[in-house]
C-alpha positions as CSV (number, residue, x, y, z in Angstrom):
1,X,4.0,16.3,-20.7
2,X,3.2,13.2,-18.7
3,X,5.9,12.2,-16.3
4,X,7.3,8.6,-17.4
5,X,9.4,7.8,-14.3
6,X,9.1,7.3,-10.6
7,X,11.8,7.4,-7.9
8,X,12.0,6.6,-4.5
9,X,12.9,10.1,-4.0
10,X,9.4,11.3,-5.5
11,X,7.6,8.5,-3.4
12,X,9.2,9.6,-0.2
13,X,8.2,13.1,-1.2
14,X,4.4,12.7,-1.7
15,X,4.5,10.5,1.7
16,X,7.8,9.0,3.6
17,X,6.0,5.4,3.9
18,X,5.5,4.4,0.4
19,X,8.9,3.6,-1.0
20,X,8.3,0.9,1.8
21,X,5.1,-0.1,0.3
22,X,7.1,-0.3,-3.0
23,X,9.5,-2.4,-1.2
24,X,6.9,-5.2,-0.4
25,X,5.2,-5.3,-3.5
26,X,8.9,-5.5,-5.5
27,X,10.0,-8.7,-3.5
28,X,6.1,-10.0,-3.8
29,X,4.9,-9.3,-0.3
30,X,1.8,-7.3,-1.2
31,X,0.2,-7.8,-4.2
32,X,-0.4,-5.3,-6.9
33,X,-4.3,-4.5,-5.7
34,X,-3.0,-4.0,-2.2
35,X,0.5,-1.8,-3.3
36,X,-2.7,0.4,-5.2
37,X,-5.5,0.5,-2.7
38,X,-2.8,2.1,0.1
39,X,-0.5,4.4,-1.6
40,X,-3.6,6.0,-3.0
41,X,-4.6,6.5,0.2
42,X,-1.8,7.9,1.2
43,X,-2.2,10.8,-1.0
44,X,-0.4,9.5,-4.2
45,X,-2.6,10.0,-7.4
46,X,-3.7,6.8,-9.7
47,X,-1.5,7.7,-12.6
48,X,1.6,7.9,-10.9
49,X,0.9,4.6,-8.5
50,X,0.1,2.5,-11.6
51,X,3.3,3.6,-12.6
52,X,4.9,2.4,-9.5
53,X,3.4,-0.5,-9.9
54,X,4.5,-1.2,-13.0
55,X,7.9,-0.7,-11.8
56,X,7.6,-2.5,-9.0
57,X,6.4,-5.9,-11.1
58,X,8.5,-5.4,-14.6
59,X,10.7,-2.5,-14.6
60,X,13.7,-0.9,-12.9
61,X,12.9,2.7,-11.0
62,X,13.6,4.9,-12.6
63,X,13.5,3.0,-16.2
64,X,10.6,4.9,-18.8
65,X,7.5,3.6,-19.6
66,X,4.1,5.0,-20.4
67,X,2.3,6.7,-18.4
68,X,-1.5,6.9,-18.4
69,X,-3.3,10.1,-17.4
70,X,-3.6,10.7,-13.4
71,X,-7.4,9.4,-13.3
72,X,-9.2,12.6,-11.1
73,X,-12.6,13.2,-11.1
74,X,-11.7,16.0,-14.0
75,X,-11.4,12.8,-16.3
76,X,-14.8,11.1,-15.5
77,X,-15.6,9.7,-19.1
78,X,-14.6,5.7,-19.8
79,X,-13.7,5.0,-23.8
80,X,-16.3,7.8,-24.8
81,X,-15.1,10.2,-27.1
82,X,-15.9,13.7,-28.1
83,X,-17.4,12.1,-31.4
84,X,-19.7,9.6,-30.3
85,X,-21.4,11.0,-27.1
86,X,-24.9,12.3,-27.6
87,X,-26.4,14.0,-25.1
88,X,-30.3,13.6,-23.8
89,X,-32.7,10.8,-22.6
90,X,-33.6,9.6,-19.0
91,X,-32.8,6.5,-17.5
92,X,-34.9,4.7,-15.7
93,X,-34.2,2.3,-12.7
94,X,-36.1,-0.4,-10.8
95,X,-36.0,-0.1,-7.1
96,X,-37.5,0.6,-3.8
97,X,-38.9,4.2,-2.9
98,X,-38.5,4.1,1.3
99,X,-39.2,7.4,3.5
100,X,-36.0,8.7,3.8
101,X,-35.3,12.7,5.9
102,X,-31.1,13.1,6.5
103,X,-28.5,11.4,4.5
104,X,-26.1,11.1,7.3
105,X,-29.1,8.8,8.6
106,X,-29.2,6.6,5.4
107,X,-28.9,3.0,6.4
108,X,-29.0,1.2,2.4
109,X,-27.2,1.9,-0.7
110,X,-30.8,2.7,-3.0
111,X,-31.0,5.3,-0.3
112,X,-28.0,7.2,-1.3
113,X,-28.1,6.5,-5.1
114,X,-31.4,8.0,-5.6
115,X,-29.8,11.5,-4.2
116,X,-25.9,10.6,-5.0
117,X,-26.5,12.5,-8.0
118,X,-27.6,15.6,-6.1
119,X,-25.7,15.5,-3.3
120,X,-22.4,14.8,-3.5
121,X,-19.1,13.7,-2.1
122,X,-15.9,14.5,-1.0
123,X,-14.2,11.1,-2.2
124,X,-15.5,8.8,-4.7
125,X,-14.4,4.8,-4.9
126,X,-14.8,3.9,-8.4
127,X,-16.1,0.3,-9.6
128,X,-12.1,-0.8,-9.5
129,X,-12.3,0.0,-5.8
130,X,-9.6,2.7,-6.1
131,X,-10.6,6.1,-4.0
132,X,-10.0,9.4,-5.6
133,X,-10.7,12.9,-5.1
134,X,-13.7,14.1,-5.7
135,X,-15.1,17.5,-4.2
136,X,-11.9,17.7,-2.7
137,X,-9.0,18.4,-4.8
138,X,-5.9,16.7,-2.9
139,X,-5.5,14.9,0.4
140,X,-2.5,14.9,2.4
141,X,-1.3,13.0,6.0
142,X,1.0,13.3,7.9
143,X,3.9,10.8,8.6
144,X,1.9,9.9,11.6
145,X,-1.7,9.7,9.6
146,X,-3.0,11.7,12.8
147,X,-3.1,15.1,10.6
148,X,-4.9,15.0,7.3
149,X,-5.2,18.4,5.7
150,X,-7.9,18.5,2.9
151,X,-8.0,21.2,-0.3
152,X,-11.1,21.6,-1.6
153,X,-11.7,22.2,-5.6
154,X,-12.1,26.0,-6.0
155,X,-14.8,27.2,-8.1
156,X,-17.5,24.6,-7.2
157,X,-20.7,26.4,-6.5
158,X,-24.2,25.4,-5.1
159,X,-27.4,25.6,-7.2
160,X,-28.0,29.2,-5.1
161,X,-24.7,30.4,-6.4
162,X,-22.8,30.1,-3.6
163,X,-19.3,28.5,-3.7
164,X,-18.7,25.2,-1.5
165,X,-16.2,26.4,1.5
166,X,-14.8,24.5,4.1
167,X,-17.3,25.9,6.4
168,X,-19.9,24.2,4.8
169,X,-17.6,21.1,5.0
170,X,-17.0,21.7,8.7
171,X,-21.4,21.6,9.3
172,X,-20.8,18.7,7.6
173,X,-18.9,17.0,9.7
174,X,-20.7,18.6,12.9
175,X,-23.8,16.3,11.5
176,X,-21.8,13.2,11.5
177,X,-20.5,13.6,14.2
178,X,-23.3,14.4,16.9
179,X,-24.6,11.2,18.2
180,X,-28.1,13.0,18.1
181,X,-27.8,12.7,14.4
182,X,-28.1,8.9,14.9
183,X,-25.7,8.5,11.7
184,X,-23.4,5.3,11.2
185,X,-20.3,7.7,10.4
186,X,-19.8,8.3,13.8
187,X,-19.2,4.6,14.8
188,X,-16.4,5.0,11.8
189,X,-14.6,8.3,13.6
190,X,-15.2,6.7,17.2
191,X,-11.8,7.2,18.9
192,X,-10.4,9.1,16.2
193,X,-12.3,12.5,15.8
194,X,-14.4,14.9,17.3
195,X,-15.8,18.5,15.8
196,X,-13.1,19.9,17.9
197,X,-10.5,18.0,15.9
198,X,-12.0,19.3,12.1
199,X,-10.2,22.9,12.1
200,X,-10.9,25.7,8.7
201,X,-7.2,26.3,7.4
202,X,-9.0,28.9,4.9
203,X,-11.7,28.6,2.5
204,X,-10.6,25.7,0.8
205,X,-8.7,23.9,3.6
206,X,-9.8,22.0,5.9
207,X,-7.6,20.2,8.3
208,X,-8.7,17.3,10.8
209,X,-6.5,16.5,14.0
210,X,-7.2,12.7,14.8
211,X,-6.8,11.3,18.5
212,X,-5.2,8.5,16.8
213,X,-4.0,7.0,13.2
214,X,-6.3,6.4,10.9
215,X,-5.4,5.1,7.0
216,X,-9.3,5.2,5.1
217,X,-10.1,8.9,6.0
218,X,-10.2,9.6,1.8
219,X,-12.7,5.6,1.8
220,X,-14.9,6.7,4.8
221,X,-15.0,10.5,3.3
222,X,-17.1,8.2,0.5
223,X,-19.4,6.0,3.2
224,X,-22.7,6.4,1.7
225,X,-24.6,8.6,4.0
226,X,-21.8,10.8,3.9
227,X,-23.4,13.5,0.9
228,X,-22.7,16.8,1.8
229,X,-25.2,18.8,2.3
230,X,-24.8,22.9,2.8
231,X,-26.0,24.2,6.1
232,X,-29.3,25.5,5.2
233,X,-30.3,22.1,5.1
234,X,-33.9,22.3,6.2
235,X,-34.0,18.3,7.8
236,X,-36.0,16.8,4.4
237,X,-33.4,15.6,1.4
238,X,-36.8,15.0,-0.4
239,X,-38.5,18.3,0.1
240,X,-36.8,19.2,-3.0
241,X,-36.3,22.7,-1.3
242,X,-32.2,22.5,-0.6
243,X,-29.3,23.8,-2.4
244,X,-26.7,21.0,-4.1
245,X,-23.5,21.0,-5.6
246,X,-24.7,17.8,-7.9
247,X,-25.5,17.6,-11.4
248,X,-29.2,16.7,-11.1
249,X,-32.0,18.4,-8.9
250,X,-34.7,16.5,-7.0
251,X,-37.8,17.4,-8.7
252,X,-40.2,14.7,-6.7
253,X,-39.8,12.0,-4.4
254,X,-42.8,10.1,-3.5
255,X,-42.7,6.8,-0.8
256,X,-43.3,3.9,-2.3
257,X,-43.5,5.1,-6.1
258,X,-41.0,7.4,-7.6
259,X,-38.1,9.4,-7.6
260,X,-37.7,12.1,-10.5
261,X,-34.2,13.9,-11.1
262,X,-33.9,16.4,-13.6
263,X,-30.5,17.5,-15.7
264,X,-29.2,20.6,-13.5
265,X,-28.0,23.3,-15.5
266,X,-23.9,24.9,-15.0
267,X,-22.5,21.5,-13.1
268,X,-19.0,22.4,-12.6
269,X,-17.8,19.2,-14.4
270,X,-17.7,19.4,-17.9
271,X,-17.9,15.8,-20.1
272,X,-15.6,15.0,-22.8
273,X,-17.3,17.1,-25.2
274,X,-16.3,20.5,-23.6
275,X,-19.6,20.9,-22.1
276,X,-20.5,20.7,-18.5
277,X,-21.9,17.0,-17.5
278,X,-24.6,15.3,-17.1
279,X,-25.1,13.5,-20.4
280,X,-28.3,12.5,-19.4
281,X,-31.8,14.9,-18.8
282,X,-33.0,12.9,-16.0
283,X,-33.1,9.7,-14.2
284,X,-36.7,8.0,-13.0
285,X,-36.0,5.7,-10.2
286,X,-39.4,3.7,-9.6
287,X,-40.6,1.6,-7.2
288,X,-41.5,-2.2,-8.6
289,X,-41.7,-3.8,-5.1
290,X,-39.4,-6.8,-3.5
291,X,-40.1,-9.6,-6.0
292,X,-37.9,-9.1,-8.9
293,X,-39.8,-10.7,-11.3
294,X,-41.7,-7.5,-12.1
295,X,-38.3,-6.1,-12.5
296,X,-37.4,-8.7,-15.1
297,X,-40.5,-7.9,-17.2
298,X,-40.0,-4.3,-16.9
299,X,-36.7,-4.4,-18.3
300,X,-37.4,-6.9,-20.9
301,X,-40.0,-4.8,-21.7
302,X,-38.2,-1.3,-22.0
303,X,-40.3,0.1,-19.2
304,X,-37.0,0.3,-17.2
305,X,-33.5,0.4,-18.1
306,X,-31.4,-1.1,-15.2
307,X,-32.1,-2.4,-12.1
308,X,-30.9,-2.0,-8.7
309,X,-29.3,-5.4,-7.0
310,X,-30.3,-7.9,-9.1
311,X,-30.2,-10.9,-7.2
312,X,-29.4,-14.5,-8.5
313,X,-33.0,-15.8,-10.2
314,X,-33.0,-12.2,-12.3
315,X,-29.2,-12.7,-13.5
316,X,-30.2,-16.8,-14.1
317,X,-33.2,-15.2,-16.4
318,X,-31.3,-12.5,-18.1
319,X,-27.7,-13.8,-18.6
320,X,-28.4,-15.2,-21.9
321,X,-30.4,-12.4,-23.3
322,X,-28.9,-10.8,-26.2
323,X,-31.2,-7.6,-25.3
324,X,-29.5,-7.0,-22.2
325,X,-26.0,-5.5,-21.0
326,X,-24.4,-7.7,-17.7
327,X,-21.2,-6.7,-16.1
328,X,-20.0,-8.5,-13.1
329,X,-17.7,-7.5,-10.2
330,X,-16.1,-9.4,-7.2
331,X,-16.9,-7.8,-3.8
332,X,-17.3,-7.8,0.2
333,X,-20.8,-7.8,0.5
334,X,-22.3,-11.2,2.1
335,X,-24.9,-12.1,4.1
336,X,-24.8,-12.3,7.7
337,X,-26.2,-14.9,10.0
338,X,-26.1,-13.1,13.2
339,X,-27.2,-13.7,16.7
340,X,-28.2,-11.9,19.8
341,X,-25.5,-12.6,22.2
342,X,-27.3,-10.3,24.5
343,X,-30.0,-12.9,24.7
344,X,-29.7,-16.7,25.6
345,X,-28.7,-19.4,24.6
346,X,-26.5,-16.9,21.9
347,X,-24.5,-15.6,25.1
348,X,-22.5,-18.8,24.7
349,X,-20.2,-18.8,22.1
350,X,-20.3,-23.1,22.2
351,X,-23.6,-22.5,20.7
352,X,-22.9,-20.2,18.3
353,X,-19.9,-22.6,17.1
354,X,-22.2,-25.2,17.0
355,X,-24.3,-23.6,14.5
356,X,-21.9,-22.4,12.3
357,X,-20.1,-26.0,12.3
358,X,-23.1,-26.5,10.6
359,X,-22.7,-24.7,7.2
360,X,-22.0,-26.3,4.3
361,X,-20.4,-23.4,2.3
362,X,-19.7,-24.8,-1.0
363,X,-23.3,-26.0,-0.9
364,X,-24.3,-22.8,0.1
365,X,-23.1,-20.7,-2.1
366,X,-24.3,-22.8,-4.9
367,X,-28.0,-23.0,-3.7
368,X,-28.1,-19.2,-2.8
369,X,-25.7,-17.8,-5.6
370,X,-25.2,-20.5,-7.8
371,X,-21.7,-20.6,-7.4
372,X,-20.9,-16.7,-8.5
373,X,-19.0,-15.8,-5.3
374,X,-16.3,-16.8,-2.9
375,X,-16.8,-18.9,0.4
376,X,-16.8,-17.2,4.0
377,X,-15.1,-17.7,6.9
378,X,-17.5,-16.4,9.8
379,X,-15.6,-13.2,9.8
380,X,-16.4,-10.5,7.8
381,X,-13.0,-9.8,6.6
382,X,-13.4,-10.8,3.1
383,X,-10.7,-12.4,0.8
384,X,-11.4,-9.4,-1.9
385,X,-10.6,-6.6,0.8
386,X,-6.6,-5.4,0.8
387,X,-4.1,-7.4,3.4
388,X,-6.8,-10.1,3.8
389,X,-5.0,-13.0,5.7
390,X,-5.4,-16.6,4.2
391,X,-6.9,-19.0,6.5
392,X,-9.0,-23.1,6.4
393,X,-12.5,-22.6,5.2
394,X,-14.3,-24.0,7.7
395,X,-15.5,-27.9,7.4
396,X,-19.0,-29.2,7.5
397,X,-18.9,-30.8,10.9
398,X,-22.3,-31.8,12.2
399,X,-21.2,-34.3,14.6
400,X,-19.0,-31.9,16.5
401,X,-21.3,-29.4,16.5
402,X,-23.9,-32.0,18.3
403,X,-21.0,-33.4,20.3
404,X,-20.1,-29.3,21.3
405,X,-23.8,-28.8,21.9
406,X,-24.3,-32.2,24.8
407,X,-20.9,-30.7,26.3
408,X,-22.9,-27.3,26.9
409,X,-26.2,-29.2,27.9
410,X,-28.1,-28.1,24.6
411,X,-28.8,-31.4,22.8
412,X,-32.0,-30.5,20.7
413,X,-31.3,-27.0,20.1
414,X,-34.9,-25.3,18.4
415,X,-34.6,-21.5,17.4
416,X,-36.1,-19.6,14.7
417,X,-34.5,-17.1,11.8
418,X,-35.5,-14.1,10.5
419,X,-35.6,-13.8,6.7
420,X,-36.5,-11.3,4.5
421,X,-38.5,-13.0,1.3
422,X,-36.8,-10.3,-1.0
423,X,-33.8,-11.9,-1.1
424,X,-33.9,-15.6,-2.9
425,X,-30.4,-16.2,-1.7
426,X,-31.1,-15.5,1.7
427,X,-33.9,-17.7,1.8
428,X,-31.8,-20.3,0.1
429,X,-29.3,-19.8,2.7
430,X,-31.2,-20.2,5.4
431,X,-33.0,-23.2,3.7
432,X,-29.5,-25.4,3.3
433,X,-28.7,-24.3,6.9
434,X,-32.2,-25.9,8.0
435,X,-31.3,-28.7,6.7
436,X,-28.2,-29.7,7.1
437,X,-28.2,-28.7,11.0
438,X,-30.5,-31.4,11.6
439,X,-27.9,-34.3,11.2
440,X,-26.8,-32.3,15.2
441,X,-29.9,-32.2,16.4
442,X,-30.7,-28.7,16.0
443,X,-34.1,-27.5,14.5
444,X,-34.2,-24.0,12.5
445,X,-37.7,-22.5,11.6
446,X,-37.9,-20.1,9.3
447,X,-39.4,-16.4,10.1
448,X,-40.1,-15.1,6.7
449,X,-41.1,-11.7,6.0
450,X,-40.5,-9.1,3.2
451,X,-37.6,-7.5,3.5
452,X,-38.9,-4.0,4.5
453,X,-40.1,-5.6,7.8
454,X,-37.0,-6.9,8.5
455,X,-35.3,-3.9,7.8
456,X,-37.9,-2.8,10.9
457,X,-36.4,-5.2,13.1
458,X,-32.8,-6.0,11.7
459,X,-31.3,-4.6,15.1
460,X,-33.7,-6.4,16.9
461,X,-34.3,-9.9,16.2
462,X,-32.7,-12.6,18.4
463,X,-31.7,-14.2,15.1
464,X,-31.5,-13.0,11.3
465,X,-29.8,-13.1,7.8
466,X,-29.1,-9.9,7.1
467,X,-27.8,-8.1,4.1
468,X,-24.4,-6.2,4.2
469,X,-22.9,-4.2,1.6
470,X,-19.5,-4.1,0.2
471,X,-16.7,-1.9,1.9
472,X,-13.3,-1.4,0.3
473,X,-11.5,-1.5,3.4
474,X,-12.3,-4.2,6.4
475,X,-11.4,-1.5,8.4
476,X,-14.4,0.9,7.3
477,X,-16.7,-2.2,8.0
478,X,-15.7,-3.7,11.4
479,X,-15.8,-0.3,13.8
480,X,-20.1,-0.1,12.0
481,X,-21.2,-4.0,13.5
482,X,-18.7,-5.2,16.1
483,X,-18.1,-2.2,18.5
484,X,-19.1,-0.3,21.4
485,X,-19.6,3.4,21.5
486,X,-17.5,5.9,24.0
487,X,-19.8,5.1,26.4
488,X,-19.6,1.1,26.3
489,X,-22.6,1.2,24.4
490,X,-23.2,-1.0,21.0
491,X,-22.3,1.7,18.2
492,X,-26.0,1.8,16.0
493,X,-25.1,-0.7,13.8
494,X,-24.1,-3.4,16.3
495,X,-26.8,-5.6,15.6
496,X,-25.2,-8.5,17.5
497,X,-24.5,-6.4,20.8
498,X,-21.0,-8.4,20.6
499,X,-18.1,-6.2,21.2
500,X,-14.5,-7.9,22.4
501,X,-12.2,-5.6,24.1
502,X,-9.1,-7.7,22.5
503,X,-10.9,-7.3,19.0
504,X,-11.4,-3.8,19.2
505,X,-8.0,-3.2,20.4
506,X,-6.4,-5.0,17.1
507,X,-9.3,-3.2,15.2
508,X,-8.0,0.1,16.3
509,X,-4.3,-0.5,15.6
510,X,-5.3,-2.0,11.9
511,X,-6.8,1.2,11.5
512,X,-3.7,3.3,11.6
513,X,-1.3,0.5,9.8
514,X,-0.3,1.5,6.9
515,X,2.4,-1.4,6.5
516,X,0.6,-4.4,4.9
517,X,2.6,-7.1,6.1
518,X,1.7,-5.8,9.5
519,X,-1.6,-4.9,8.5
520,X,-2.2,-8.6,7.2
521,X,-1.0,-9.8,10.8
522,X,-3.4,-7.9,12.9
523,X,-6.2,-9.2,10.5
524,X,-4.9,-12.6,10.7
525,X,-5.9,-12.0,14.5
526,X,-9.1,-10.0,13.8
527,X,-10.1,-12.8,11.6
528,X,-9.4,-15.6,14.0
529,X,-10.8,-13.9,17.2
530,X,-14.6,-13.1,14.9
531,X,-14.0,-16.9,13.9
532,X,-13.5,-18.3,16.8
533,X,-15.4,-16.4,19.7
534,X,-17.7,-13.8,17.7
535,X,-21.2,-13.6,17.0
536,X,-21.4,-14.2,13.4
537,X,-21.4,-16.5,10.3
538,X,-20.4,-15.9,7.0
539,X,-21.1,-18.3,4.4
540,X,-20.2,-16.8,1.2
541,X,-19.2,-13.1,-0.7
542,X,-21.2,-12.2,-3.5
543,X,-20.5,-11.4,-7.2
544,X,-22.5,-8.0,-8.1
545,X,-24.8,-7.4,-11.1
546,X,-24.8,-4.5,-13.1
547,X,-27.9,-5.3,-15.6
548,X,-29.2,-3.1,-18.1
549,X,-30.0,-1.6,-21.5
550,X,-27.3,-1.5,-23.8
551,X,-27.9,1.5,-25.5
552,X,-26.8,3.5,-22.5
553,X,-23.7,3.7,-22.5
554,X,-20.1,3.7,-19.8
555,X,-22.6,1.7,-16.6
556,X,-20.1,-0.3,-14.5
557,X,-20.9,-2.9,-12.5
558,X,-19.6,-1.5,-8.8
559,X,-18.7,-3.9,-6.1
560,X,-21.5,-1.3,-3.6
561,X,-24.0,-1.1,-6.2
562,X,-23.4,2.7,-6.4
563,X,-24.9,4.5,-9.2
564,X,-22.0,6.6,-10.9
565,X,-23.9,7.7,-13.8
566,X,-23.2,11.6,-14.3
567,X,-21.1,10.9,-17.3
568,X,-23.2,8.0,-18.5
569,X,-25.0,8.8,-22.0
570,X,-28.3,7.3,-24.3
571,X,-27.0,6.1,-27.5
572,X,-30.3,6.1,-29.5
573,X,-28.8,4.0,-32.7
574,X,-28.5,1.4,-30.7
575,X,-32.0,1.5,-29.1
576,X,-33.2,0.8,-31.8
């Protein structure tokens, strides 16, 4: 039976700071999303936080309602019923095919999607950006969020037979965690962990003892590169030779054309139907370039079924189509006019200003995303991630920036921007900014190039647009592009070289805040300080695409443009 009440009591138990939480989000101080997003974290399962919720915002505690079922990765099927579900058929996906070796060393999301369904993860952040177990069974921290002890799912076995240990989780986090790896997780753990800190309870426990306190360990236990792989891992993921918990095997990956999965056999998740998942036989991902236009035909065509980030020219030309499925979602991810402050004149933060002053954002994000966002603030806290503080959108301002230029003896500012010709908005972006800067006396060239050779130099250029993905936390995001490493070194994804010791000090207190109130103030700080003195602009957030055929069916749109598809299936009537 379903419980139908929730007391303080039984909030305290599961973790001593949530009937807080509830306290906030009862008198209106965090919203609903936010109340979610952090007792979930905090080890308190989906089923019984909505129910919170609920009381929090209509009931009494304690007063009955109904409850839905505790949403685990056990229940993995969305409105599909035992009835309806038909099994078979391969989907097929338009994308990019790049050389890829380690996961840990993944640095884009088409990376990980064409082996998420091999390799898999501890966590999983569904499309309503909630974080659940996944691999793991339960998470629990302590009052302190300095111990988080971590039960794995018994019974989970590799495709040699083996059973997934926490030993195997332990190499794991021995990958991540050696800066030989070169992996982005470890700018995420910096401060907080080391492999001396990850200690085996027993088979399935694992416990890790953080330096400090640290609220996303279940969101950055889902980080993209993070798949875990066991520890035969022979260095390849495409040499199709190593062992996976996942319920597909790589059966070819070739650069620049194809990827071919294949239904695996035994997956130790069963569907609705009784019978262990996927619905699917296969999944094709196949390379069809930068330009999307070949995209468009080959889904209007039926030679693919979906494709990966459609960008704003292939939603303009499919959105009225009544062949085609679109789902949109709200989400973090932007793009990123960054500078070199390593490099002059971007070592003063005048200049920078001054360019920024000049970014029309409203007539930004219409030219680049035609409206379907939300405006930026030149921080890269979003509005959509939990405890976001409200602030002024930035004004238009060419005249001040010209006047801030004189006063820093750079009247006739020239510099170029690198922009990657795969990305219409981008190039829109950068367009509008070309434009509009000139009213201060600045001239902007623009370095085009497709995007795979910008993707060469991303770190490197003295000034780019670049691509970021959503994060569900704005503390998973800021310790990858605005930090330095132990050694005072720019972490790997510091493409900026712009680290501020008062910055990384909020940063690291935000990270072990579980209070939103107090979160909220220490980003109204992190958001002002990036704002004011850092070495970005953000223009606009992004609305993101899911687009595809509608006879398969459960596809989400997901605010990281993961593919979740092990419990998607092929309805044939409606093919055809």
């Amino acid at each position: 039976m379903l419980e139908t009440t929730i007391t303080k009591k039984k909030m305290e138990k599961i973790h001593p700071r949530i009937p807080t939480l509830f306290e906030q989000l009862k008198q209106g101080r965090a919203s609903r999303r936010e109340f979610l997003r952090t007792v979930t974290l905090l080890g308190m399962s989906l089923g019984a936080a909505q129910l919170a919720a609920a009381c929090g915002t209509t009931l009494s505690v304690g007063e009955s309602t109904e409850a839905k079922p505790s949403e685990g990765a056990e229940t993995t099927t969305d409105g599909a019923t035992t009835g309806n579900i038909k099994r078979g058929g391969i989907l097929r996906v338009g994308t990019s095919v790049k050389a890829i070796d380690h996961p840990a060393r993944y640095a884009w999301g088409f990376d990980a999607n064409q082996t998420r369904h091999v390799f898999e993860y501890l966590t999983e952040t569904g499309s309503d950006n909630i974080t659940r177990p996944y691999l793991l069974e339960s998470w629990t921290p302590n009052e302190e969020l300095t111990v988080w002890t971590l039960k794995l799912r018994e019974g989970i076995t590799w495709t040699n037979g083996e059973e997934l240990i926490t030993d195997h989780i332990r190499f794991n986090f021995g990958e991540w965690l050696n800066p030989d790896t070169g992996s982005s997780i470890l700018a995420q753990w910096q401060g907080f962990l080391t492999i001396d800190g990850v200690e085996i309870v027993d088979d399935h426990t694992l416990r890790l003892n953080l330096e400090a306190p640290l609220l996303a360990v279940p969101e950055q236990l889902f980080h993209y590169p993070a798949q875990i792989l066991h520890p035969s891992f022979d260095g390849d993921v495409t040499s199709g030779q190593n062992v996976s918990t996942g319920p597909m095997l790589l059966k070819e990956y070739i650069v620049g054309e194809r990827v071919i999965l294949q239904r695996r056999d035994g997956y130790w998740q069963n569907g609705a139907d009784g019978n262990p998942l996927p619905y699917l036989d296969g999944m094709e991902f196949i390379d069809l370039g930068d330009d999307q236009t070949a995209h468009v035909a080959a889904l209007t065509s039926g030679q693919i079924d979906t494709i990966y980030d459609p960008q704003p020219d292939t939603f303009l030309a499919l959105k009225d189509n009544n062949n085609v499925a679109i789902q949109s979602v709200g989400s973090a991810a932007t793009r990123v006019l960054r500078f070199r402050v390593d490099q002059e004149p971007w070592d003063n933060q005048a200049v920078r200003m001054a360019v920024k002053m000049c970014q029309d954002r409203t007539k930004i994000l219409d030219a680049a995303y035609f409206g379907e966002g939300i405006g930026g603030y030149d921080t890269h806290i979003s509005p959509v991630h939990p405890a976001w503080a409200p602030m002024d959108l930035p004004d238009y301002d060419p005249e001040g920036a010209k006047a801030l230029l004189a006063e820093e003896g750079h009247e006739d500012l020239e510099f170029s921007i690198s922009v990657g010709t795969g990305w219409p908005d981008i190039i829109a972006y950068a367009e509008t900014l070309q434009e509009d800067a000139k009213a201060a006396g600045i001239t902007i060239t623009l370095d085009t190039m497709p995007n795979s050779a910008y993707w060469d130099l991303w770190t490197e250029t003295t000034v780019g647009i670049t691509f970021w993905g959503h994060r569900p936390l704005a503390v998973m995001l800021l310790p990858l592009a605005y930090t330095n490493d132990a050694e005072g070194n720019p972490v790997a994804w510091n493409e900026t070289r712009w680290a501020d010791d008062e910055f990384s000090e909020i940063l690291k207190q935000a990270q072990g805040t579980v209070d939103i109130e107090a979160r909220r103030a220490l980003y109204a700080e992190l958001q002002r300080i990036q704002q004011e003195r850092g070495s970005i602009g953000v223009a606009y957030f992004i609305n993101v695409w899911a687009i595809y055929n509608p006879a398969f069916q459960n596809m989400q749109a997901h605010p990281t443009n993961y593919n979740l598809w092990r419990d998607v299936w092929y309805d044939a009537d409606i093919a055809s």
